[in-house]
PDB file of the backbone (N, CA, C, O) and the ligand in Angstrom, with CONECT records:
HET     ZN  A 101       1
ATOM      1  N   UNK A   1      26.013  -6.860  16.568  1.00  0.00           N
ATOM      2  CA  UNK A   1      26.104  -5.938  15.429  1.00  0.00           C
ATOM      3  C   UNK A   1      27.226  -4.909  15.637  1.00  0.00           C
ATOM      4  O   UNK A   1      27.270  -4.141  16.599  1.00  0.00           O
ATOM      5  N   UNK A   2      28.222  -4.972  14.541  1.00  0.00           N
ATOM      6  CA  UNK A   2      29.064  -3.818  14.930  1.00  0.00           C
ATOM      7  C   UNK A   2      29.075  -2.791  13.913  1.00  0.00           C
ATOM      8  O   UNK A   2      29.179  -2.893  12.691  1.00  0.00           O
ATOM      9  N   UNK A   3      28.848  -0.998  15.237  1.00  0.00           N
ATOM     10  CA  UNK A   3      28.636   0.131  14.329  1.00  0.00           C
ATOM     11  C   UNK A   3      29.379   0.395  13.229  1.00  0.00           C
ATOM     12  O   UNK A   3      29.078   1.290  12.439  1.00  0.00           O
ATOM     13  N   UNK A   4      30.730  -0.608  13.059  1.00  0.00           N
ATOM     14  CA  UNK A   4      32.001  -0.500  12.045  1.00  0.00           C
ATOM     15  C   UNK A   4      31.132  -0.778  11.017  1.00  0.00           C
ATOM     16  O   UNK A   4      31.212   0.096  10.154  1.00  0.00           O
ATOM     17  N   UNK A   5      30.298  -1.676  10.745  1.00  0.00           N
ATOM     18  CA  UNK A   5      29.647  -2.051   9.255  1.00  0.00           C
ATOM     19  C   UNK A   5      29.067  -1.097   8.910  1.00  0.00           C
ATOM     20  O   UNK A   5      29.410  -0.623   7.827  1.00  0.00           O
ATOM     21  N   UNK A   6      28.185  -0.560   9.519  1.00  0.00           N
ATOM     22  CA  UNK A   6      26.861   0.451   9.083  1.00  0.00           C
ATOM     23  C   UNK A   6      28.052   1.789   8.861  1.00  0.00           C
ATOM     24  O   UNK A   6      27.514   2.665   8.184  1.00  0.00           O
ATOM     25  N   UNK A   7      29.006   2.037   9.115  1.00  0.00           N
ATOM     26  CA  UNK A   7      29.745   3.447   8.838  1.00  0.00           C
ATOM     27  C   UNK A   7      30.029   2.742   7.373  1.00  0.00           C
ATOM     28  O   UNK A   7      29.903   3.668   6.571  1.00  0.00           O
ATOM     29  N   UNK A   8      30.270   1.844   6.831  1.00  0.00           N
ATOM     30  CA  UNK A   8      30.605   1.625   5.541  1.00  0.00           C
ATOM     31  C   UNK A   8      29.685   1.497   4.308  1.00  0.00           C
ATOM     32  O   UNK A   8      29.981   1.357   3.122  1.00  0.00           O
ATOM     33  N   UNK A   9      28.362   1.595   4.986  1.00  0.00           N
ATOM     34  CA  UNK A   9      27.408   1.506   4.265  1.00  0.00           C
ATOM     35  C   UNK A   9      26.953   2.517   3.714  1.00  0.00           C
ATOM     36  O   UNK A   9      25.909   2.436   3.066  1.00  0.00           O
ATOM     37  N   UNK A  10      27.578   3.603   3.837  1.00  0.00           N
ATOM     38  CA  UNK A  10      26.749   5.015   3.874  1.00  0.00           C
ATOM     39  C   UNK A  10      27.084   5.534   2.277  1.00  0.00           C
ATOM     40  O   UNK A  10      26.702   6.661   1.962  1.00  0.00           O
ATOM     41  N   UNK A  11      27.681   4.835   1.449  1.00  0.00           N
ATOM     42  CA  UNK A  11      27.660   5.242   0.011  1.00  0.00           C
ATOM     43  C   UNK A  11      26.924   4.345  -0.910  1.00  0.00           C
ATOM     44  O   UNK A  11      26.663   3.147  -0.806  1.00  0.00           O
ATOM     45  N   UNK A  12      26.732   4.955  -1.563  1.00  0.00           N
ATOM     46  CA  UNK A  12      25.528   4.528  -2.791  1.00  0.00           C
ATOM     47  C   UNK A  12      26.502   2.868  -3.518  1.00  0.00           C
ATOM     48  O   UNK A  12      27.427   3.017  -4.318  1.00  0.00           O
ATOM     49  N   UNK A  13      26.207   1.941  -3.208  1.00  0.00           N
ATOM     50  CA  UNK A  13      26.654   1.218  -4.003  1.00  0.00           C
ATOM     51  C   UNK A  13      27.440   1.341  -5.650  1.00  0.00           C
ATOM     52  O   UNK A  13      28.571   1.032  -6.026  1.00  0.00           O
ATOM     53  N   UNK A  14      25.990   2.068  -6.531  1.00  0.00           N
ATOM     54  CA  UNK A  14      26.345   2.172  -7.958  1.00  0.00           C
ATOM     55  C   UNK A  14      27.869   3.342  -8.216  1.00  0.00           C
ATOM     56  O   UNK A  14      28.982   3.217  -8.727  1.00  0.00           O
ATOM     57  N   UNK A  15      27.135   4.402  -7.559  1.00  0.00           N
ATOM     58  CA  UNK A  15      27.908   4.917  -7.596  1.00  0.00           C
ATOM     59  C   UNK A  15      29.173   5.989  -6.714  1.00  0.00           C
ATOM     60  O   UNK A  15      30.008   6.839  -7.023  1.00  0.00           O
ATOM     61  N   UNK A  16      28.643   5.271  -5.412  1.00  0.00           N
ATOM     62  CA  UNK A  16      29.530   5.938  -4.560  1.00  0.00           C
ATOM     63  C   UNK A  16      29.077   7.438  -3.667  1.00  0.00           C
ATOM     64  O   UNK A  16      29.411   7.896  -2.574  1.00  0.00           O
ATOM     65  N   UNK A  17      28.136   7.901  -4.777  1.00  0.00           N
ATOM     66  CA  UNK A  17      28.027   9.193  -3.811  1.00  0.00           C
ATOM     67  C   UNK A  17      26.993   8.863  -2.569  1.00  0.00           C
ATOM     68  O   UNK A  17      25.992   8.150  -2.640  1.00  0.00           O
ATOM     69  N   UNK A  18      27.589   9.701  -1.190  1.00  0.00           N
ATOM     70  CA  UNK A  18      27.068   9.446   0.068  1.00  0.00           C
ATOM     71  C   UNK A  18      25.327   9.822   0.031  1.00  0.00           C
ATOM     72  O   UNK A  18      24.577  10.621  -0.530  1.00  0.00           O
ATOM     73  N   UNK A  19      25.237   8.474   1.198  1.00  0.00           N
ATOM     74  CA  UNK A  19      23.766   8.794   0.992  1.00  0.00           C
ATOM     75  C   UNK A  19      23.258   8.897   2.792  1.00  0.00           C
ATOM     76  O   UNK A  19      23.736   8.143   3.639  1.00  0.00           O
ATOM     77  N   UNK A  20      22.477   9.710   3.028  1.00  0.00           N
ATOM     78  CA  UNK A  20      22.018   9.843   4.007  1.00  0.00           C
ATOM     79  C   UNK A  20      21.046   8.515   5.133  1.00  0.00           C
ATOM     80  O   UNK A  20      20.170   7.712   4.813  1.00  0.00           O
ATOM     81  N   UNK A  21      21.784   8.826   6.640  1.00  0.00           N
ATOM     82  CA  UNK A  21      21.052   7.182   7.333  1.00  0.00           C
ATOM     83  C   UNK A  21      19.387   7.053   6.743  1.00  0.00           C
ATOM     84  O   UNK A  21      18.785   5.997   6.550  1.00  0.00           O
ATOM     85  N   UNK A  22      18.841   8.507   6.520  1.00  0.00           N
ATOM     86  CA  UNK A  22      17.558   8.295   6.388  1.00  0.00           C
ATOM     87  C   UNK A  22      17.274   7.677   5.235  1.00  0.00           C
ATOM     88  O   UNK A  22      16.455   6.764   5.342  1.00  0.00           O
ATOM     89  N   UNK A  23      17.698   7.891   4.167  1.00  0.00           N
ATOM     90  CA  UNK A  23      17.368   7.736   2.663  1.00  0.00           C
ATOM     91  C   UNK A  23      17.796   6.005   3.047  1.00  0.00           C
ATOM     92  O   UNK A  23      16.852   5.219   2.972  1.00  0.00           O
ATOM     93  N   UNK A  24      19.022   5.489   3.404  1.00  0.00           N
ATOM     94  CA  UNK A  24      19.062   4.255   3.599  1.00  0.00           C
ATOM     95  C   UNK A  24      17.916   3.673   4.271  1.00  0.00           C
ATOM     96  O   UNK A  24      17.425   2.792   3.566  1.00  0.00           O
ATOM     97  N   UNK A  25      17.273   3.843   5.431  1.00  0.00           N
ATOM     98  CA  UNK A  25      16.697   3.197   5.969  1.00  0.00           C
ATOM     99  C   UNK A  25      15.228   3.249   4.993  1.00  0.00           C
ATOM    100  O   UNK A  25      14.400   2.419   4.617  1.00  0.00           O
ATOM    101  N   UNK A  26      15.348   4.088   4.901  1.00  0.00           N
ATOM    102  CA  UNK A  26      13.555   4.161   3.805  1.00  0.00           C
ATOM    103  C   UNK A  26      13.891   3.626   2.632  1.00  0.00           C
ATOM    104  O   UNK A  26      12.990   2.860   2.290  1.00  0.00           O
ATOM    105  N   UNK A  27      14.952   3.669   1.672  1.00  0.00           N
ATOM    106  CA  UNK A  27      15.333   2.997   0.082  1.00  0.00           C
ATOM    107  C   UNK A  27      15.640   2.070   0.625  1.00  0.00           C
ATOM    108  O   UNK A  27      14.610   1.751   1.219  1.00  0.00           O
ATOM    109  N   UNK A  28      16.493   1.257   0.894  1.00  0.00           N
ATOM    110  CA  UNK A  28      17.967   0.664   0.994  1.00  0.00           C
ATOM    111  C   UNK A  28      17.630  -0.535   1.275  1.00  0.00           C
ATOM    112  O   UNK A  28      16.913  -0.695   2.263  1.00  0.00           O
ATOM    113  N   UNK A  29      17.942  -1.399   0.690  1.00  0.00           N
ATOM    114  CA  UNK A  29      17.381  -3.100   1.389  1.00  0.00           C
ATOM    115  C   UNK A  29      17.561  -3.286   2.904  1.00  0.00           C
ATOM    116  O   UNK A  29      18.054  -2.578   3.782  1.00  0.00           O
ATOM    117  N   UNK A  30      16.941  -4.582   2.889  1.00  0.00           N
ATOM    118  CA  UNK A  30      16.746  -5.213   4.649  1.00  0.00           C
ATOM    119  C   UNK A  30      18.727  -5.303   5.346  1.00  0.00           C
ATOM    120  O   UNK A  30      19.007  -5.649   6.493  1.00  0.00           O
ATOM    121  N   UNK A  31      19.681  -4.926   4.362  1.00  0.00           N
ATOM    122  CA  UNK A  31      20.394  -4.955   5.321  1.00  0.00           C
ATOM    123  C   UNK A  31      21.526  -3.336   5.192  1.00  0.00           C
ATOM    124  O   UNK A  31      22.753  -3.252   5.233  1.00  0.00           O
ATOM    125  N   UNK A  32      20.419  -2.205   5.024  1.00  0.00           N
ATOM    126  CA  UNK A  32      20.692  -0.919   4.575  1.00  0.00           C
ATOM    127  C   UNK A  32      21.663  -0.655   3.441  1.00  0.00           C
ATOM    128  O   UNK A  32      22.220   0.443   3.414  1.00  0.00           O
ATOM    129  N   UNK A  33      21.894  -1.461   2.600  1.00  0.00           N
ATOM    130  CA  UNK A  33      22.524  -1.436   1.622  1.00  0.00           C
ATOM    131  C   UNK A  33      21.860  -0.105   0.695  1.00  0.00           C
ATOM    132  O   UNK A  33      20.660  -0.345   0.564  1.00  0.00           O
ATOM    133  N   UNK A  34      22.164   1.010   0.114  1.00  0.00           N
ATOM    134  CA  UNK A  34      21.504   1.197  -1.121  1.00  0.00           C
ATOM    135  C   UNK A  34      22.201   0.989  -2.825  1.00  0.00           C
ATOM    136  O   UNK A  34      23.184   1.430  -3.422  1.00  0.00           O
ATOM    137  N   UNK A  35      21.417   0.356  -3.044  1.00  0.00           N
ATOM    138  CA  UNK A  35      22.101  -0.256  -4.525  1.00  0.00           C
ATOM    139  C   UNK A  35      21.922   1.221  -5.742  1.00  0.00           C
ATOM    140  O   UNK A  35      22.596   1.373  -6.760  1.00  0.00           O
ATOM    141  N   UNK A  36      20.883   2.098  -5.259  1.00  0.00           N
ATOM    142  CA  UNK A  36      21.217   3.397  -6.117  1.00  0.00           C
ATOM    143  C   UNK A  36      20.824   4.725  -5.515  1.00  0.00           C
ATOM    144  O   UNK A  36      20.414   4.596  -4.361  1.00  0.00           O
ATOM    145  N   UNK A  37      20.831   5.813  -5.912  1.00  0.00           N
ATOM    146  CA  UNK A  37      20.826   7.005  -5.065  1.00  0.00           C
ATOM    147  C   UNK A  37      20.101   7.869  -6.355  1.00  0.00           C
ATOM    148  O   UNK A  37      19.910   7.643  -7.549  1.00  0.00           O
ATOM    149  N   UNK A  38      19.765   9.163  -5.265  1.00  0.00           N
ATOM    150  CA  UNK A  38      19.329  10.134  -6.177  1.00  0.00           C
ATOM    151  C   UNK A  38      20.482  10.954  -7.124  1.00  0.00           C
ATOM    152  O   UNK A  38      20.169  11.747  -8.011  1.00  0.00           O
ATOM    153  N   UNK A  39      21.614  10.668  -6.826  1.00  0.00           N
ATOM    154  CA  UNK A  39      22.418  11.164  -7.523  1.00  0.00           C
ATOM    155  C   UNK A  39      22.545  10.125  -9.228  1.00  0.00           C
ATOM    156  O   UNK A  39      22.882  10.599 -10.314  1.00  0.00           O
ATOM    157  N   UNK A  40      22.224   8.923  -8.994  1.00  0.00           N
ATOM    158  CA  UNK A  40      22.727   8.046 -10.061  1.00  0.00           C
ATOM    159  C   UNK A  40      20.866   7.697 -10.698  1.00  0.00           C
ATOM    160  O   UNK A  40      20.725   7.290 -11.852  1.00  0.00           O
ATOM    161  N   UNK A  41      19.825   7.886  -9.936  1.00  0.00           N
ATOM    162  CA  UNK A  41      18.677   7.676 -10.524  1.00  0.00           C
ATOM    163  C   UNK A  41      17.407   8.303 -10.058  1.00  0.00           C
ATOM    164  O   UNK A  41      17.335   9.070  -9.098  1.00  0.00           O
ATOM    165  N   UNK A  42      16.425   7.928 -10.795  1.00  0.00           N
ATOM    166  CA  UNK A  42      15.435   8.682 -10.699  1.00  0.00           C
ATOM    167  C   UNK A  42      14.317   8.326  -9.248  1.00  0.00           C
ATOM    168  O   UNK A  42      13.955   7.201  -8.901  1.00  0.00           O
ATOM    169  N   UNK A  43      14.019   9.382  -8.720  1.00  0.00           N
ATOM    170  CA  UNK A  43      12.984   9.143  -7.982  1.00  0.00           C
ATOM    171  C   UNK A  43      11.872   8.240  -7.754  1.00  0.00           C
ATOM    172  O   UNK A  43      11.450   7.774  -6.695  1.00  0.00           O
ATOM    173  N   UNK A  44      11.473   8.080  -8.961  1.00  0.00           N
ATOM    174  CA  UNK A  44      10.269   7.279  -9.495  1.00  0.00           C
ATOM    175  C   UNK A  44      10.501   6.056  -9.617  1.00  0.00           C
ATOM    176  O   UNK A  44       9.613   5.223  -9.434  1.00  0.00           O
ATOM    177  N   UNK A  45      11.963   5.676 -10.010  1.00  0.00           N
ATOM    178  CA  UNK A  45      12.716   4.471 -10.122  1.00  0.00           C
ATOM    179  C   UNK A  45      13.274   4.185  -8.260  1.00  0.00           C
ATOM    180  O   UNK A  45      13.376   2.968  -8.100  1.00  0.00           O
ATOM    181  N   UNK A  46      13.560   4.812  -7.188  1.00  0.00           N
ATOM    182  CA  UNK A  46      14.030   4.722  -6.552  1.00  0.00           C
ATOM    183  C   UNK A  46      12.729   4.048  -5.206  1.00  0.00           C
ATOM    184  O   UNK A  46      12.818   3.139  -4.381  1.00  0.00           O
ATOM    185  N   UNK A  47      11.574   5.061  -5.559  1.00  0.00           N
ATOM    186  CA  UNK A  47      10.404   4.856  -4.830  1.00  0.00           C
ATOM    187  C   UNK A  47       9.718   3.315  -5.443  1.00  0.00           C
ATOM    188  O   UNK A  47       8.853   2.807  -4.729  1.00  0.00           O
ATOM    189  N   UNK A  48      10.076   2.636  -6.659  1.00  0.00           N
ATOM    190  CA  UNK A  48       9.389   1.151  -7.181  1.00  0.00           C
ATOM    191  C   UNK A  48      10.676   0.340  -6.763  1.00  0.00           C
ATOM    192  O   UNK A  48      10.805  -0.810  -7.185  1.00  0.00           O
ATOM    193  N   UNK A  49      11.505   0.832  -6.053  1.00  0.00           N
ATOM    194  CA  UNK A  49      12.616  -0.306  -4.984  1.00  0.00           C
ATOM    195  C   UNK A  49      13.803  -0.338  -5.562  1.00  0.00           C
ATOM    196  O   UNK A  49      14.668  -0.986  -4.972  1.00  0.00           O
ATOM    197  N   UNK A  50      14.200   0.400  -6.962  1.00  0.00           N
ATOM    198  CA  UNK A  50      15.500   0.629  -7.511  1.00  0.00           C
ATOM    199  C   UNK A  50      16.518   0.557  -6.486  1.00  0.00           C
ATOM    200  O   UNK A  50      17.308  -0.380  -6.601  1.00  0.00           O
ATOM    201  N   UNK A  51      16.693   1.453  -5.372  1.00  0.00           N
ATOM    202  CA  UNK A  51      18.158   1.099  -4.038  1.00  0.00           C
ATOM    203  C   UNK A  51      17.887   0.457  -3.465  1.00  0.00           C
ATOM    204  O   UNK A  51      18.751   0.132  -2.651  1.00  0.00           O
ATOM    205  N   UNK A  52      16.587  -0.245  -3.365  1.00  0.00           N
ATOM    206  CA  UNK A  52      17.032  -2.053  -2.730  1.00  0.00           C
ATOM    207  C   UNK A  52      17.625  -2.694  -3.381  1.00  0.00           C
ATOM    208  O   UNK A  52      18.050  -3.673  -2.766  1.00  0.00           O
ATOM    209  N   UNK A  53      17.968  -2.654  -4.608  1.00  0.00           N
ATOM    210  CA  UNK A  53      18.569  -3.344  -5.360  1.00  0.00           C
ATOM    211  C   UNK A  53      17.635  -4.636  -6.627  1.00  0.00           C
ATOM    212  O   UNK A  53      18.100  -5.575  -7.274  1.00  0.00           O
ATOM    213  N   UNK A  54      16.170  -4.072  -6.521  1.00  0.00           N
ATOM    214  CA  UNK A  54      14.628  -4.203  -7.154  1.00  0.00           C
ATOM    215  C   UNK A  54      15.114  -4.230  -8.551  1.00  0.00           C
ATOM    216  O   UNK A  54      15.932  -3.351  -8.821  1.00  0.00           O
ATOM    217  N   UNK A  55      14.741  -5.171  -9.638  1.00  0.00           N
ATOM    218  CA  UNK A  55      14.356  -4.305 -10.999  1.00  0.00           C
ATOM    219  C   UNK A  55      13.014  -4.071 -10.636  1.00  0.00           C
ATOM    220  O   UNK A  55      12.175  -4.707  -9.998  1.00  0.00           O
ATOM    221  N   UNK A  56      13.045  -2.783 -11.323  1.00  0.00           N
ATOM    222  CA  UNK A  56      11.638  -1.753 -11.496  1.00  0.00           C
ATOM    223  C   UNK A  56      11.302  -2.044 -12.931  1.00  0.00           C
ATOM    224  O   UNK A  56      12.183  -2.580 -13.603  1.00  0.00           O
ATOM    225  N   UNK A  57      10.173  -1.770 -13.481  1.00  0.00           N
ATOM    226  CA  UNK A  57       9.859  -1.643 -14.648  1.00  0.00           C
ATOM    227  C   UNK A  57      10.356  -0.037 -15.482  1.00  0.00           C
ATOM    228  O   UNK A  57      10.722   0.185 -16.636  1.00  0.00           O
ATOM    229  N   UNK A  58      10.243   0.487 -14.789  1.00  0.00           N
ATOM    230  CA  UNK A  58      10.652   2.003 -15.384  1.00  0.00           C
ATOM    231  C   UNK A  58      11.901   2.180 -16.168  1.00  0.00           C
ATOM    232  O   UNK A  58      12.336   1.038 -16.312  1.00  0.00           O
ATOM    233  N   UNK A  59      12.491   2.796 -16.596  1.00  0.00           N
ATOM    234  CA  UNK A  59      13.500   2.591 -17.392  1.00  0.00           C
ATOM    235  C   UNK A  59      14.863   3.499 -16.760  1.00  0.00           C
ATOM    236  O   UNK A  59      14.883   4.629 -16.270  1.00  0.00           O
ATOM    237  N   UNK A  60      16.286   2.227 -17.057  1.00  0.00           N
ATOM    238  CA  UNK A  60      17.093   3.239 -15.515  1.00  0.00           C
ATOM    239  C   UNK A  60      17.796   4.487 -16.725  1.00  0.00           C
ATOM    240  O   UNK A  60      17.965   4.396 -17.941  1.00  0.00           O
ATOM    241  N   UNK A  61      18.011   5.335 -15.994  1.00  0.00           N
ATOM    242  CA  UNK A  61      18.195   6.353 -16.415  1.00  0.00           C
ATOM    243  C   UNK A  61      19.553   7.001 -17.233  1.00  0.00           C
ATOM    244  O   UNK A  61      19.805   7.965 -17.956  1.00  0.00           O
ATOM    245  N   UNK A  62      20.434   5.531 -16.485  1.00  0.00           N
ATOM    246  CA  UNK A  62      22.171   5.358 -16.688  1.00  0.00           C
ATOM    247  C   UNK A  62      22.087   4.564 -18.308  1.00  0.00           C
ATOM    248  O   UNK A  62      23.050   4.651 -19.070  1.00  0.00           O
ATOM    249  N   UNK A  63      20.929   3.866 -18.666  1.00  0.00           N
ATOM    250  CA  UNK A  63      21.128   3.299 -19.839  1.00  0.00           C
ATOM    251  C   UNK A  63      20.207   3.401 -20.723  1.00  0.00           C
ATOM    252  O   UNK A  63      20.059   2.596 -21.642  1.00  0.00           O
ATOM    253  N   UNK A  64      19.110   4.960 -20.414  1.00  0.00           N
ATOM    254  CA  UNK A  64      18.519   5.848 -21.437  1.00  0.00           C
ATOM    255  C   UNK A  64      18.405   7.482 -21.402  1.00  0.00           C
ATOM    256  O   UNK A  64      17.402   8.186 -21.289  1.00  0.00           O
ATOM    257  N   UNK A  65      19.921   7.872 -21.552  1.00  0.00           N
ATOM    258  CA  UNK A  65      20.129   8.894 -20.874  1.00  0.00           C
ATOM    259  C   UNK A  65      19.709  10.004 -21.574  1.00  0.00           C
ATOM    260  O   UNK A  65      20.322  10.203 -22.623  1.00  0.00           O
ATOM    261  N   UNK A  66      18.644  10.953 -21.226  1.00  0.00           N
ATOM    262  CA  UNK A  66      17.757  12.193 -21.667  1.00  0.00           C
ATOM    263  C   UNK A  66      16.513  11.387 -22.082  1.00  0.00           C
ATOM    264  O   UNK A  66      15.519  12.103 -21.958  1.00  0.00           O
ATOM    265  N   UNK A  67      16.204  10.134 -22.536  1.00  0.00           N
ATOM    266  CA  UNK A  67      15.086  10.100 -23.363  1.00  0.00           C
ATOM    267  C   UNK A  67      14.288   9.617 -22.065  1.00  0.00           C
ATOM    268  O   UNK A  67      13.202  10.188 -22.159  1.00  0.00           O
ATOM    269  N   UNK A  68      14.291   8.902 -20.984  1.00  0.00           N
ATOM    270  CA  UNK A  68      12.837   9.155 -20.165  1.00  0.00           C
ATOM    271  C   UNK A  68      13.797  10.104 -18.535  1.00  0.00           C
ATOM    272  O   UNK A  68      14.856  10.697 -18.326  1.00  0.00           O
ATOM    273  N   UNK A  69      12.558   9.697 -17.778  1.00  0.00           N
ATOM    274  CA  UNK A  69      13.321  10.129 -16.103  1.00  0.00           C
ATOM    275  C   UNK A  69      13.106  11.910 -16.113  1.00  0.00           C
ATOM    276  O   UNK A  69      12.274  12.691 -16.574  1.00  0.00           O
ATOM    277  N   UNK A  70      14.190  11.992 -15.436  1.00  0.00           N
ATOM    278  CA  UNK A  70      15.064  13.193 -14.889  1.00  0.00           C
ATOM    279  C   UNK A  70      14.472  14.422 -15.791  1.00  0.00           C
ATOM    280  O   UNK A  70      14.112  15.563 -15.500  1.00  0.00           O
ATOM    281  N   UNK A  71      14.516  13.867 -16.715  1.00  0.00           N
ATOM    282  CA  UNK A  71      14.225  15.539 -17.966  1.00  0.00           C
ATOM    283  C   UNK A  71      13.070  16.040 -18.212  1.00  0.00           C
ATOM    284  O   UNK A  71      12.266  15.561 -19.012  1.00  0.00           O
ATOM    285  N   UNK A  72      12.897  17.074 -17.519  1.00  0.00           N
ATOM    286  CA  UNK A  72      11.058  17.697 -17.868  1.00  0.00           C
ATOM    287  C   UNK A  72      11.065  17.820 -19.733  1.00  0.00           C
ATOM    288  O   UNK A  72      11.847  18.138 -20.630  1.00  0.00           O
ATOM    289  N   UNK A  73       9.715  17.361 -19.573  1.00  0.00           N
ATOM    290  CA  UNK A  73       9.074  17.412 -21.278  1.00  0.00           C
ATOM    291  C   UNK A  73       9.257  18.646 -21.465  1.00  0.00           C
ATOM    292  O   UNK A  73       9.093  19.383 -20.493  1.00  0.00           O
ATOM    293  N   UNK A  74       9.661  19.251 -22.802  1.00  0.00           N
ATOM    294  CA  UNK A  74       9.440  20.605 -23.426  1.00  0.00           C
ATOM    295  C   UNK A  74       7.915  20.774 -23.721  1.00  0.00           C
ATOM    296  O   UNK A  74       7.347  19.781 -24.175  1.00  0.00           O
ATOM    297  N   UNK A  75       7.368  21.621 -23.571  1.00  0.00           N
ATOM    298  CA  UNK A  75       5.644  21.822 -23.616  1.00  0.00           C
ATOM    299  C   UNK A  75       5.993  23.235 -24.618  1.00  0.00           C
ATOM    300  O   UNK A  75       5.195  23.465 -25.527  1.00  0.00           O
ATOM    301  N   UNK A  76       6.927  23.960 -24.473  1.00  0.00           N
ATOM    302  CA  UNK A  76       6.599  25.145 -25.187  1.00  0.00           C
ATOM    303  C   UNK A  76       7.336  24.736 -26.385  1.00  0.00           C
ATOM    304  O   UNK A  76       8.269  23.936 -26.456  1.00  0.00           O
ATOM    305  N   UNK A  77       6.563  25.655 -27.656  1.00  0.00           N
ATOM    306  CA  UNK A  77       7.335  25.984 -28.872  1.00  0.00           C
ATOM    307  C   UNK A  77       8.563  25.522 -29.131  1.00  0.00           C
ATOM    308  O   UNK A  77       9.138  25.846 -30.170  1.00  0.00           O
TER     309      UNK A  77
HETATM  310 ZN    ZN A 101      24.078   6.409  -6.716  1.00  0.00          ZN2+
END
């Protein structure tokens, strides 16, 4: 195994922004890849296997943008 690969792995596939060894090893498929990040999606989507590179059922956030995910419900007036 050479450490040269895993230094290249360290950005978010979708979209590039860096992602931490930890977040890879806990998201990130069997060969630390992460296919999305908290910068490009939602938590909820990320925890049902979204940066393994998973479809989730949830809806991604890049192609329903404000109407689910990320945006707290308005509750007041
Ligand atoms: Zn990302």
């Amino acid at each position: 195994m050479l450490l040269s690969t895993e230094a290249q792995l360290r950005e978010c596939e979708y979209c590039g922004s860096h992602v931490t060894r930890n977040f890879r090893r806990v998201y990130g498929d069997v060969d630390g890849v992460v296919h999305r990040c908290r910068e490009c999606d939602t938590l909820v989507r990320l925890q049902q296997g979204s940066a393994a590179g998973r479809d989730v059922p949830t809806p991604d956030p890049q192609n329903t943008p404000g109407r689910h995910g990320d945006e707290p419900a308005r509750w007041s007036e």
